[in-house]
C-alpha positions in Angstrom: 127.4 -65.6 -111.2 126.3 -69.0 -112.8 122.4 -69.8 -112.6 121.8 -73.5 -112.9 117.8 -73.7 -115.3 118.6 -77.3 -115.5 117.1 -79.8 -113.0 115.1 -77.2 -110.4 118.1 -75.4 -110.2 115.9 -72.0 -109.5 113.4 -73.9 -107.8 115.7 -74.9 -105.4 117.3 -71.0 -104.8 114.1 -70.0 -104.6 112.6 -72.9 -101.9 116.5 -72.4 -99.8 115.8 -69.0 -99.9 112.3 -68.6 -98.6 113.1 -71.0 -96.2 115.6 -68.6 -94.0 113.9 -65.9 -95.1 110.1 -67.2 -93.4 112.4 -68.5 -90.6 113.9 -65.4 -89.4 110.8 -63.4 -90.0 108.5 -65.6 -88.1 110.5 -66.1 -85.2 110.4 -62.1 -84.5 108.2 -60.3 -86.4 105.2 -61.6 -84.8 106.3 -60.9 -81.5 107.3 -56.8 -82.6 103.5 -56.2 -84.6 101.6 -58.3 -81.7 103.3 -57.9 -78.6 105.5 -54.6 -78.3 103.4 -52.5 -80.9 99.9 -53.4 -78.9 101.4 -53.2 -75.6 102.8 -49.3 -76.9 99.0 -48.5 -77.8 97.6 -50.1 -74.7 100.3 -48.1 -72.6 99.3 -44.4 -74.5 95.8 -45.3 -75.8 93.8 -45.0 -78.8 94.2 -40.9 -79.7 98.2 -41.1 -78.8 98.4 -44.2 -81.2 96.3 -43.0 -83.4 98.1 -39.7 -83.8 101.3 -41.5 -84.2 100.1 -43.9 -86.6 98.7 -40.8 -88.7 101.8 -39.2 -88.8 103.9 -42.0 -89.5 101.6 -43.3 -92.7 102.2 -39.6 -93.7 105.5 -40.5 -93.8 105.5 -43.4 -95.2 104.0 -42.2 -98.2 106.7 -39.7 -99.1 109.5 -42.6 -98.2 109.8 -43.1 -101.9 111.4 -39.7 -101.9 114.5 -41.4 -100.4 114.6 -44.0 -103.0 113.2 -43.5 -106.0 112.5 -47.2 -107.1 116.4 -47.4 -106.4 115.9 -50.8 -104.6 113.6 -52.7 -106.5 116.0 -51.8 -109.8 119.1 -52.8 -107.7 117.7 -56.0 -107.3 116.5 -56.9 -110.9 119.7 -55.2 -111.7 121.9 -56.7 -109.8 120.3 -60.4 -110.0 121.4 -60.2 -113.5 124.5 -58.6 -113.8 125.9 -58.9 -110.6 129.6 -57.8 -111.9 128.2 -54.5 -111.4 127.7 -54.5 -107.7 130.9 -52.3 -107.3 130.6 -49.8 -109.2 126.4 -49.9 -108.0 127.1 -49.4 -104.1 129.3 -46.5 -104.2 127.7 -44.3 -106.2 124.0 -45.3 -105.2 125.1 -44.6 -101.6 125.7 -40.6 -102.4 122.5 -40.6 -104.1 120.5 -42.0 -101.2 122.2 -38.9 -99.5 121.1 -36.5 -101.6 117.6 -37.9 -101.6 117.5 -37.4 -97.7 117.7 -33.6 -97.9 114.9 -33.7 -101.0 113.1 -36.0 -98.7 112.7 -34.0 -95.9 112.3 -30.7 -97.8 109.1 -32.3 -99.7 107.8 -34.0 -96.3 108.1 -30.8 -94.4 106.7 -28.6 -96.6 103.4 -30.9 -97.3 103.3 -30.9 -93.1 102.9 -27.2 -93.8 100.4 -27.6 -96.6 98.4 -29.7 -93.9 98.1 -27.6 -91.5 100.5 -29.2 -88.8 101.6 -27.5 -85.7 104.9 -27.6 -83.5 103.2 -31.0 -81.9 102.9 -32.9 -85.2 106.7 -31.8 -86.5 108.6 -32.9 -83.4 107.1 -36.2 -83.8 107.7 -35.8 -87.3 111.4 -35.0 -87.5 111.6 -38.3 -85.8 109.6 -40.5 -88.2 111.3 -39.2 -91.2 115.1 -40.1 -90.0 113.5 -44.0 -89.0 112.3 -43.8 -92.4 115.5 -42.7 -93.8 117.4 -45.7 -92.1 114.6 -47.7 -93.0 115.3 -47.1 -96.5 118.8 -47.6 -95.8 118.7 -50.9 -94.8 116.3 -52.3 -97.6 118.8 -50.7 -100.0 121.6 -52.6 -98.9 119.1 -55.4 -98.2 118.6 -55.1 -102.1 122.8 -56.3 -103.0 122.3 -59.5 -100.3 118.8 -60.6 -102.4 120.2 -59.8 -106.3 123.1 -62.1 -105.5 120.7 -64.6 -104.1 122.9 -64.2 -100.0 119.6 -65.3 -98.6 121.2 -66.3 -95.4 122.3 -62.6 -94.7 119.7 -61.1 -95.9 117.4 -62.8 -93.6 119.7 -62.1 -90.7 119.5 -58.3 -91.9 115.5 -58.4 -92.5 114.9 -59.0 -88.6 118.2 -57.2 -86.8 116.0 -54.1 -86.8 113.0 -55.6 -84.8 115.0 -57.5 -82.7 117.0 -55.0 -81.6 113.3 -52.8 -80.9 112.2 -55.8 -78.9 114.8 -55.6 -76.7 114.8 -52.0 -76.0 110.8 -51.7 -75.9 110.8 -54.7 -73.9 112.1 -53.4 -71.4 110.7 -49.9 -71.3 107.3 -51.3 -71.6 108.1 -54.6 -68.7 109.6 -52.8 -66.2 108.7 -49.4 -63.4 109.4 -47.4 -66.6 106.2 -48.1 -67.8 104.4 -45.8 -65.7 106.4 -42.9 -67.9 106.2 -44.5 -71.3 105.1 -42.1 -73.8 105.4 -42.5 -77.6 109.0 -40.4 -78.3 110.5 -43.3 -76.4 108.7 -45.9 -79.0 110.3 -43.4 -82.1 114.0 -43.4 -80.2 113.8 -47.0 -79.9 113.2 -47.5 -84.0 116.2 -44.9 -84.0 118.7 -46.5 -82.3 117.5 -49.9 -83.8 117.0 -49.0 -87.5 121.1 -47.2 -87.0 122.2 -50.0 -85.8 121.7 -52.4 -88.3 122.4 -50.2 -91.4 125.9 -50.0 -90.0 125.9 -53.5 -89.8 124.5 -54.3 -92.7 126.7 -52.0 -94.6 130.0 -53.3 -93.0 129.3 -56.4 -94.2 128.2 -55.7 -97.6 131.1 -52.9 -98.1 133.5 -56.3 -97.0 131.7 -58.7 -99.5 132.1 -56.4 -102.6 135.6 -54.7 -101.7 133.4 -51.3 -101.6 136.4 -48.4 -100.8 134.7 -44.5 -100.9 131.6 -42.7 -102.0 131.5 -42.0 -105.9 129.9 -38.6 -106.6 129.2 -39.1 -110.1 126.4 -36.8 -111.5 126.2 -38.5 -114.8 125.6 -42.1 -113.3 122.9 -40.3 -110.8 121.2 -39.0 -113.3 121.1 -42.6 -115.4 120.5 -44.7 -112.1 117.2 -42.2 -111.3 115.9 -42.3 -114.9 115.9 -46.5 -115.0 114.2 -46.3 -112.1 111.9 -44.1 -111.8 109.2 -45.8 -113.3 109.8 -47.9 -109.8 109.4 -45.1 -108.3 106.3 -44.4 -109.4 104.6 -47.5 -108.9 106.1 -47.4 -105.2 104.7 -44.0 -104.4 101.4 -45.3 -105.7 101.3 -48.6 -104.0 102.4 -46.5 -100.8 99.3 -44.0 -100.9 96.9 -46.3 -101.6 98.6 -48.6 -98.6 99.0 -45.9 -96.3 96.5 -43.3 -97.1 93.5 -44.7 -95.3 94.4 -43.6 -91.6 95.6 -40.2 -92.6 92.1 -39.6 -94.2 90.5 -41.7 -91.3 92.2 -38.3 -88.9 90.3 -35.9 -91.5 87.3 -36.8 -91.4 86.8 -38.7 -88.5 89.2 -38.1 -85.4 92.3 -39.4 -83.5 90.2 -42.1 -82.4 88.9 -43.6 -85.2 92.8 -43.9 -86.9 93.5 -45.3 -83.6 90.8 -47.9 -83.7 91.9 -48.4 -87.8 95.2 -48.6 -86.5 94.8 -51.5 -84.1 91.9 -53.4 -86.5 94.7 -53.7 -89.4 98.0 -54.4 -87.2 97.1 -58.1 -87.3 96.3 -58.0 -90.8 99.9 -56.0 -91.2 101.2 -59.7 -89.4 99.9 -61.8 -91.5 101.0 -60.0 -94.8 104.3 -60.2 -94.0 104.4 -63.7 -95.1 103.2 -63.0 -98.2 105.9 -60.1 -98.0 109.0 -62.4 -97.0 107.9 -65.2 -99.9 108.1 -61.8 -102.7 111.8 -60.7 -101.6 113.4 -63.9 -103.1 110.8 -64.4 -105.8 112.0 -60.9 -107.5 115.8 -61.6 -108.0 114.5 -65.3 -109.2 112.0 -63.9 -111.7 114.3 -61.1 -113.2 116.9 -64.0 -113.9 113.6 -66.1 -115.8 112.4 -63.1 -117.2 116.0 -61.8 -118.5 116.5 -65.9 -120.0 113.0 -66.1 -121.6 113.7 -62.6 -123.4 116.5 -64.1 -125.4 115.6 -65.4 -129.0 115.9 -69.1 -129.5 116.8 -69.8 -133.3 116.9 -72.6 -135.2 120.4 -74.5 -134.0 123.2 -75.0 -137.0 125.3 -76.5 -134.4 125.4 -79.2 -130.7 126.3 -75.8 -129.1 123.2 -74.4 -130.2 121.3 -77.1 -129.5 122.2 -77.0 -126.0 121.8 -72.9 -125.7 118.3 -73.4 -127.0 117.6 -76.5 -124.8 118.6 -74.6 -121.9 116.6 -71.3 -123.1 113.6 -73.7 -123.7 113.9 -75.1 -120.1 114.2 -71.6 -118.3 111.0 -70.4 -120.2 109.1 -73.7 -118.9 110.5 -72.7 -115.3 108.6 -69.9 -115.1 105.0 -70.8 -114.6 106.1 -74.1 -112.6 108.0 -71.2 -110.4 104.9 -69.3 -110.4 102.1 -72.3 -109.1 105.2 -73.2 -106.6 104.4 -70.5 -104.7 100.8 -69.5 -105.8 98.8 -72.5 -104.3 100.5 -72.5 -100.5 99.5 -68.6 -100.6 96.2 -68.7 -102.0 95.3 -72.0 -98.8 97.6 -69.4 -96.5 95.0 -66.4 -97.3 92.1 -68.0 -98.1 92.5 -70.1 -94.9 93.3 -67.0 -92.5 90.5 -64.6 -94.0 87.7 -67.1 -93.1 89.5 -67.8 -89.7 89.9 -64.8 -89.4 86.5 -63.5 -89.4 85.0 -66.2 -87.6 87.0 -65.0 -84.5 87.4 -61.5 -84.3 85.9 -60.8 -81.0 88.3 -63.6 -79.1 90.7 -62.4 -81.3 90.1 -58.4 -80.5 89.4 -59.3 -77.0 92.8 -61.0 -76.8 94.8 -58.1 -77.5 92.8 -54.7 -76.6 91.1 -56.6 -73.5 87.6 -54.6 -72.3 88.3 -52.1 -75.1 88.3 -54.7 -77.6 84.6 -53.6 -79.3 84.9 -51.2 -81.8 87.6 -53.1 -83.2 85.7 -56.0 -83.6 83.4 -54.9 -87.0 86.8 -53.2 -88.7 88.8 -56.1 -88.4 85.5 -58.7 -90.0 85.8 -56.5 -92.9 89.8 -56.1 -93.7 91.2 -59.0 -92.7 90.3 -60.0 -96.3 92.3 -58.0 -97.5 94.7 -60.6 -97.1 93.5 -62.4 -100.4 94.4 -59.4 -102.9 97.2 -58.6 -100.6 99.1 -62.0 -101.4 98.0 -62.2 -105.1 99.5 -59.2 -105.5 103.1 -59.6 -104.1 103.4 -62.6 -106.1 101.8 -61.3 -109.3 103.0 -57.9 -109.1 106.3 -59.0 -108.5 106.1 -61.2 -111.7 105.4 -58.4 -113.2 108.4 -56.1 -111.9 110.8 -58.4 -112.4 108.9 -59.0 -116.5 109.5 -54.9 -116.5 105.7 -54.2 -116.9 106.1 -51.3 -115.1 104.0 -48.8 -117.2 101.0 -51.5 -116.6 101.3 -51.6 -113.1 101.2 -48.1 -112.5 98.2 -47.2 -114.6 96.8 -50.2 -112.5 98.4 -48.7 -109.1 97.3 -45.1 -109.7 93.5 -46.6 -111.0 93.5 -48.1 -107.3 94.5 -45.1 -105.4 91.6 -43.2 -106.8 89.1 -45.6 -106.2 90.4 -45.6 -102.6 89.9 -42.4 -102.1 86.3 -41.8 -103.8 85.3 -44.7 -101.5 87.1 -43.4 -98.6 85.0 -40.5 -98.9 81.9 -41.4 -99.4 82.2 -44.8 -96.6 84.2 -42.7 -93.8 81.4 -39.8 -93.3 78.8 -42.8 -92.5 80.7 -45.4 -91.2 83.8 -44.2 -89.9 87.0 -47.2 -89.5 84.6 -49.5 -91.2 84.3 -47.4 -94.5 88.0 -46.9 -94.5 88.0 -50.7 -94.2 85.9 -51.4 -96.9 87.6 -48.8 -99.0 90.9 -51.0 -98.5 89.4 -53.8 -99.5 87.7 -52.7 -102.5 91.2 -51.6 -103.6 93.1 -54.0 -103.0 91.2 -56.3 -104.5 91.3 -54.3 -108.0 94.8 -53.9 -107.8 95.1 -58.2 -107.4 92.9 -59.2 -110.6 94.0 -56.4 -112.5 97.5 -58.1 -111.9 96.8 -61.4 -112.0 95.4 -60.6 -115.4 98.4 -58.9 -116.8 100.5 -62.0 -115.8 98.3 -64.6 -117.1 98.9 -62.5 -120.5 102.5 -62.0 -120.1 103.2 -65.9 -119.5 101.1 -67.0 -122.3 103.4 -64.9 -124.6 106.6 -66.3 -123.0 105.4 -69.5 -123.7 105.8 -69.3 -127.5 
């Protein structure tokens, strides 16, 4: 597959792509995080919500057990040698099945560690096969975005929720409200999530000719050691994510997660654009990042005059690539935080009606987290796609102890609000630490 460096070439993959990919997104996902999901915790209240959401970020975290960095290598990989695609799919496919049964082994047995009783496990059994398909889907999500199919997988990137609308729309909007309870919110992400991996995989396995499952230990064994520095920095970037309501339950109650819970939906929203604009911007940067690690010599010949004008160019592409995205997301955050903060009561009171109160002080507090959250989906993914992978996970495993300790202290006197501010104070490490790293790394590239 050709890349054009000459003339915005990139520039103009990487515009086309966010383009279908923001369109997609924001014509559903907004609707699933504040429509069906607040209407689900309006319809079982805080504690139900709030156990749910527990459980789930406990499940989250572990999700990296089903892949193991394996997508965020498939699309560096795969973005620059996409001749491998093949021989990629059908062996990475019986790995992602082996990592199920690891997966639920591991998850299970830390439910045990925790203490959890018959009540927490049925829900659980649940949450870890959505997570499975979940993991399915971004996996095959991963070929679509390394060979730059934007258009499919932007189709692929809001099947899911669509699908969830539809089904929780009408649980939730019709007599059967009156019986909702929160399995029927987990079967709904089931049957969604199953859907579109068979989809998705139908039309991937037609693209790339894919025929059977290759059971090859040799290549699982190579495929898990490149990535598993990716799947490090995923675990890490998960806990310090996800951890905050599952402490939140410790220490503080079903009610206060709950309250967590609802405070950081919106800000969940708004991060997905920051989200949507990363997923092109790592197959673009691993093909600027694989040009600008080639040598440039001193040309004998017109032919290497013209290699080296091109290398030249693609190493110059790389910071323009860079400020193309930074200054649209830095008004986008900047401009939502303060907005943000100015109206949280309407904006409480909007979704959570009389109950809207306690949310009101969590939601002031992490909505800023927006800031560090977009700094670091375009500087950490710089920085993936660069292969800076043991920096970002001394970085990413820094953060997650510093959320804890201030989890810790805060929650004990503050409840939600001291997870909040724990969140915050994490995040925001985790961004200038980053943004650091990559002013460093481009300076280099430069020369």
């Amino acid at each position: 597959m050709r890349i054009d460096f000459g003339q915005g070439g990139i520039q103009r993959k990487l515009v086309s792509g966010l383009f279908w990919v923001l369109l997609a997104n924001l014509l559903v996902k907004p609707f699933w995080i504040l429509g069906i999901e607040v209407e689900v915790q309006n319809a079982v209240g805080d504690k139900v919500y709030g156990f749910y959401a527990a459980l789930f970020s406990f499940s989250y975290i572990f999700n990296i057990l089903l892949d193991l960095g394996i997508t965020n290598f498939n699309t560096r990989n795969i973005a620059q040698h996409p001749q491998l695609i093949t021989k990629h799919l059908s062996g990475i496919l019986g790995i992602k099945i082996c990592l199920l049964a690891f997966y639920l082994v591991v998850t299970f047995t830390a439910g045990l560690l925790m203490g959890y009783g018959s009540d927490e496990f049925r829900l659980l059994v649940l949450l870890t096969l959505c997570q499975f398909l979940n993991s399915l889907i971004l996996y095959l999500r991963s070929n679509f975005e390394g060979l730059l199919l934007f258009r499919w997988d932007s189709l692929f990137s809001v099947l899911d929720r669509l699908l969830m609308i539809v089904i929780c729309g009408f649980l939730l909007w019709s007599p059967l409200r009156e019986r909702f309870n929160i399995y029927w919110f987990v079967y709904a992400q089931l049957a969604a999530y199953g859907l579109t991996a068979l989809l998705a995989f139908a039309v991937i396995a037609r693209k790339v000719r894919f025929r059977r499952l290759r059971w090859d230990w040799r290549f699982f064994l190579v495929i898990l050691r490149k990535s598993a520095p990716f799947a490090l920095l995923v675990l890490l970037m998960a806990s310090y994510n996800r951890i905050d309501p599952i402490l939140l339950r410790r220490l503080a109650g079903d009610a206060d997660a709950g309250v967590y819970a609802g405070a950081f939906r919106l800000l969940d929203a708004l991060t997905m654009v920051a989200y949507l604009v990363s997923v092109p911007l790592l197959p673009v940067f691993s093909k600027l990042c694989k040009s600008t690690s080639l040598q440039v010599n001193k040309p004998t010949s017109d032919s290497d005059d013209s290699s080296a004008r091109r290398l030249l160019d693609s190493k110059a592409q790389l910071p323009k690539v860079v400020r193309l995205v930074f200054w649209p997301m830095m008004l986008f955050a900047v401009g939502v935080a303060v907005l943000g903060c100015l109206f949280a009561e309407p904006l409480m009171q909007w979704r959570y009606h009389e109950h809207f109160a306690p949310y009101v002080p969590v939601f002031r507090v992490i909505i800023f987290g927006i800031i560090p959250i977009c700094l670091t989906y375009i500087f950490g993914t710089l920085l993936t796609a660069a292969g800076r992978l043991r920096q970002l996970n001394i970085c990413a495993g820094i953060t997650l102890v510093i959320n804890v300790a201030v989890n810790l202290l805060l929650i004990p006197r503050m409840g939600a609000v001291g997870s909040a501010w724990a969140s915050l104070t994490a995040q925001s490490f985790m961004a200038l630490a980053q943004v650091a790293l990559s002013i460093v790394f481009i300076r280099r590239r430069s020369y």
